[in-house]
C-alpha positions in Angstrom: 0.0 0.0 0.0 1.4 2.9 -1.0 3.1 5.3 2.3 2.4 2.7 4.2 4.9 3.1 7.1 7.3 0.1 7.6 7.4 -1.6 11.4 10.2 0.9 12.9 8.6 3.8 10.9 5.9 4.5 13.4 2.0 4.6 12.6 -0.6 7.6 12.4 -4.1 7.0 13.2 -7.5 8.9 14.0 -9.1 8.1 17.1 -13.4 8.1 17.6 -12.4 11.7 19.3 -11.3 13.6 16.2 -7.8 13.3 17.7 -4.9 12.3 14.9 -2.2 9.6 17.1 1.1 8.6 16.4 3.1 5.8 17.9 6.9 4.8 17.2 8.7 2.2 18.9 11.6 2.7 20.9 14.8 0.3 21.3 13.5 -0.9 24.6 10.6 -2.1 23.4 7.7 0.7 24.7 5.9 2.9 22.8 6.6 6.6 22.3 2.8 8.4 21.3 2.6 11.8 20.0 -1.1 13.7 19.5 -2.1 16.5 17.0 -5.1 18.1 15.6 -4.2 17.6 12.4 -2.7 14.0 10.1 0.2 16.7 9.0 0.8 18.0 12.8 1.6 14.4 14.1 3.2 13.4 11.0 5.9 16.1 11.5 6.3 15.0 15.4 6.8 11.6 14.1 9.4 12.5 12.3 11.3 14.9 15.1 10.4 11.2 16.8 12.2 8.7 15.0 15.0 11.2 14.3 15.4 11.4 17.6 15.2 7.5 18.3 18.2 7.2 16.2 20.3 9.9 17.7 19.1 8.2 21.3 17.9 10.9 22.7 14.5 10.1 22.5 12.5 9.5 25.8 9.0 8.2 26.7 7.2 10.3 29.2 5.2 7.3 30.7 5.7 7.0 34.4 7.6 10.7 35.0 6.1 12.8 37.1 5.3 16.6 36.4 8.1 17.3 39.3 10.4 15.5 37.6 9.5 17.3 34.2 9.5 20.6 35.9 13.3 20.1 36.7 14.0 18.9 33.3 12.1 22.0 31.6 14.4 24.3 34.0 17.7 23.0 32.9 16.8 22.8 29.3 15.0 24.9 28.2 14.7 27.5 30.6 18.3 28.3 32.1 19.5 28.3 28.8 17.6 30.8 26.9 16.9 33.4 29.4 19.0 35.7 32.0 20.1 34.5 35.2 17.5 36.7 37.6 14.7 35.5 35.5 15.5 32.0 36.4 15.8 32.3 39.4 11.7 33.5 39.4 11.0 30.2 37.6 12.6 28.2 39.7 11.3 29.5 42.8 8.0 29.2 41.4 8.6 25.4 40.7 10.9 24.7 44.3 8.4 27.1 46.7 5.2 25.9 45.1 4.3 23.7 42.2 6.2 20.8 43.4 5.3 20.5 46.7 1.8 20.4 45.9 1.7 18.7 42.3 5.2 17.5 41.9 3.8 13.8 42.9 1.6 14.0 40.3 2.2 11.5 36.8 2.9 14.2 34.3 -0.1 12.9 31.8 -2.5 13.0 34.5 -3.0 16.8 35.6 -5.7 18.3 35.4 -7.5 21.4 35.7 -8.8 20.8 38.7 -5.7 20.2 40.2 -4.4 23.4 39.2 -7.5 25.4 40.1 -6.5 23.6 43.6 -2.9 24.7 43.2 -4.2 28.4 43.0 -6.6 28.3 45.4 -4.3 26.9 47.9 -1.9 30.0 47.0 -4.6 32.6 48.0 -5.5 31.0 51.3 -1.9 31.1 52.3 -1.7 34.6 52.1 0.0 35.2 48.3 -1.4 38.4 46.6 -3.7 37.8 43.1 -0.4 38.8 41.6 1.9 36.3 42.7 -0.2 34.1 42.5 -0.9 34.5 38.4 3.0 34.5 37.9 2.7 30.9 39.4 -0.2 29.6 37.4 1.9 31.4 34.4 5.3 29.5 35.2 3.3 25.9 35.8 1.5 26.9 32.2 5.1 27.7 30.1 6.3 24.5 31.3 2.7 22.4 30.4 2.9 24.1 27.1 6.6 22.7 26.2 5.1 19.2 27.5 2.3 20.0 24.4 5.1 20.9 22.0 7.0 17.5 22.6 4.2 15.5 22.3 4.3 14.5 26.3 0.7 16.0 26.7 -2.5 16.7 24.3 -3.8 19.6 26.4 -2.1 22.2 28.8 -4.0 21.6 31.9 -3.4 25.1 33.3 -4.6 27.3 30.3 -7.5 26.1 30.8 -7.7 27.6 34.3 -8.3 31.8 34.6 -5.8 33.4 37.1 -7.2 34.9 39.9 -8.8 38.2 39.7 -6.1 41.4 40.2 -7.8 44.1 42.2 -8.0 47.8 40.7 -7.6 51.0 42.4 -9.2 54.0 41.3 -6.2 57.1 41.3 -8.5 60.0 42.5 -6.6 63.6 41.9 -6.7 66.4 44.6 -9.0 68.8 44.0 -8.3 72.8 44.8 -9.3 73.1 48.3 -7.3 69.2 49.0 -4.2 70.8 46.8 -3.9 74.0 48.9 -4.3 72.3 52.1 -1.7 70.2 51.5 0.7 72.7 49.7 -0.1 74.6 53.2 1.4 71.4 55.2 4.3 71.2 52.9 5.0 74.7 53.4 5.4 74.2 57.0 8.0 71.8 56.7 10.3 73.4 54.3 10.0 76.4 56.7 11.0 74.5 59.7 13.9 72.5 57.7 14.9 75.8 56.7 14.7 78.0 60.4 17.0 74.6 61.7 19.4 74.5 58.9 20.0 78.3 59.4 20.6 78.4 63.0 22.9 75.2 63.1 24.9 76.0 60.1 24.4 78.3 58.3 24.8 76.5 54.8 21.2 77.3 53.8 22.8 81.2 53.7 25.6 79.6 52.1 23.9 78.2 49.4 23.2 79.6 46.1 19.2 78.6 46.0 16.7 81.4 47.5 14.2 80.3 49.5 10.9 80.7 48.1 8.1 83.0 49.8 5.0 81.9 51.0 2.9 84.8 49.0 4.8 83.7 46.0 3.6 80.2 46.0 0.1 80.5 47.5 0.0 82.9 45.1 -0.6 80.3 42.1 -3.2 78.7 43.5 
């Protein structure tokens, strides 16, 4: 048949779900499976696959847990491409608090649940909405280089919303607020003025006038 696929080629099929599968062997025997949407977006994994299974460096994700991906994803793809500092927030993200609470986890097996939980966990400890959406944004870069390398067929934490960030309204001064307070500041720069004079003289000695009061009430 022709492009039929020979034994150590691999195979592409579409499952009942609409989901397009591929399957190569390795040289221990298993199984490696890569997913796509599409026939042509599994056939190109394939081949990355079976390129890979002849350089050795291919590796079956079966039975590795998402803490032991989360280290992997540090040292390879994250430590290398960006600066040190930015790191160092990744990895505290994964040390301080996606491992300890999913890190047990089998990679193929999280959920959205169990990052909603994750989050949720995060805000009853006391972590501000902010900190707290840098975490679930860490946990979701990692998930989505599982996606790219065929580990996962869904990134469990994009399909979870971040925690809502609070807004503050700025509300500007108005006139009567604005004098009262220029009034206040007046105050002080007269008093750090009367006790730089008398101690040492080096406000006389200084080449800046001092402003008058009339002056600056004056433009408002």
């Amino acid at each position: 048949m022709p492009g039929r696929r020979g034994n150590n080629e691999g195979s592409i099929y579409l499952r009942k779900d609409g989901l397009w599968v591929g399957a190569v062997s390795l040289h221990t025997g298993r199984r490696k499976v890569v997913y796509g949407r599409t026939r042509d977006d599994v056939r190109r994994k394939l081949t990355g696959a079976l390129h890979a299974r002849e350089s050795g460096t291919l590796t079956d994700s079966r039975g590795q847990t998402l803490g032991e991906f989360l280290d992997l994803w540090l040292s390879e793809i994250v430590k290398p491409s960006v600066r040190a500092w930015t790191y160092r927030g990744y990895e505290v993200h994964v040390r301080l608090h996606i491992k300890p609470v999913l890190g047990h986890l089998a990679l193929e097996r999280v959920e959205p649940a169990h990052v909603q939980a994750l989050l949720n966990r995060k805000l009853k400890e006391g972590l501000s909405s902010k900190s707290v959406r840098y975490i679930r944004g860490t946990l979701r870069a990692a998930l989505q280089q599982a996606v790219r390398w065929g580990y996962l067929t869904r990134n469990a934490a994009a399909l979870v919303d971040g925690p809502r960030i609070e807004r503050y309204e700025i509300k500007p001064f108005d006139a009567t607020e604005a004098r009262r307070l220029l009034g206040k500041t007046w105050t002080c720069l007269w008093a750090s003025y009367m006790c730089g004079s008398n101690s040492s003289g080096s406000m006389e000695s200084s080449n800046w006038s001092t402003p008058k009061r009339a002056e600056v009430e004056g433009r408002w």
